[in-house]
N, C-alpha and C positions, 0 to 999 in steps of 0.2 A: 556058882558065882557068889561071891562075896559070906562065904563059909554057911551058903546054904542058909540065909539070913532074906531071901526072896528079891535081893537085887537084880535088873536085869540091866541092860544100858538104856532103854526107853523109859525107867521108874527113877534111874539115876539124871539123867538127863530132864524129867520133868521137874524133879525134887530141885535142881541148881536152879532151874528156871526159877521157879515157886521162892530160892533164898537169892534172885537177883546176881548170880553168880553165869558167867559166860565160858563156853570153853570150848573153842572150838576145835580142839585138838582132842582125839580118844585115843587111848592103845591100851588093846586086851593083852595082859599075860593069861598065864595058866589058873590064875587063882585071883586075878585082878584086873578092875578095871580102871584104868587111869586117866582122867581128863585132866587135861592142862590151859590157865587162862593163859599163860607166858611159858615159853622155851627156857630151861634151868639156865642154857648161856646168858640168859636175859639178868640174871642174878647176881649181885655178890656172894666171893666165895664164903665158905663160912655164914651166910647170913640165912638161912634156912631156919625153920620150927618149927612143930605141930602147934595148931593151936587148940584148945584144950576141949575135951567131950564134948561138950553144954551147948557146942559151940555145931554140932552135927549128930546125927543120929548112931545108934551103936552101928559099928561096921563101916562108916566114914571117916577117913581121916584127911583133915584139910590141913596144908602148909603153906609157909608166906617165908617170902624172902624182900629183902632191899634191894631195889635193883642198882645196876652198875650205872 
């Protein structure tokens, strides 16, 4: 999980808690673990971005969209 960077979903899950972040939604792929505070439909189109390293640890990527 998470390119062998020692992520599990119970260190991932603690860490969101620890930055006030909710998600109650998880889905593992093959090489990913994905939690969601909001469903993409929730979203405008086009309105997605990473926001930038500093902002999460290496091997976390956080995106934000505007919702509809």
């Amino acid at each position: 999980m998470n390119g062998g960077r020692g992520w599990t979903e119970d260190t991932a899950r603690r860490w969101l808690r620890a930055h006030d972040l909710r998600a109650p939604s998880a889905r593992r792929t093959t090489n990913q673990l994905r939690f969601r505070q909001i469903e993409p439909d929730e979203c405008r189109e086009d309105s997605f971005r990473v926001l930038g390293e500093d902002n999460a640890p290496r091997g976390v990527q956080l995106l934000e969209c505007e919702l509809k």
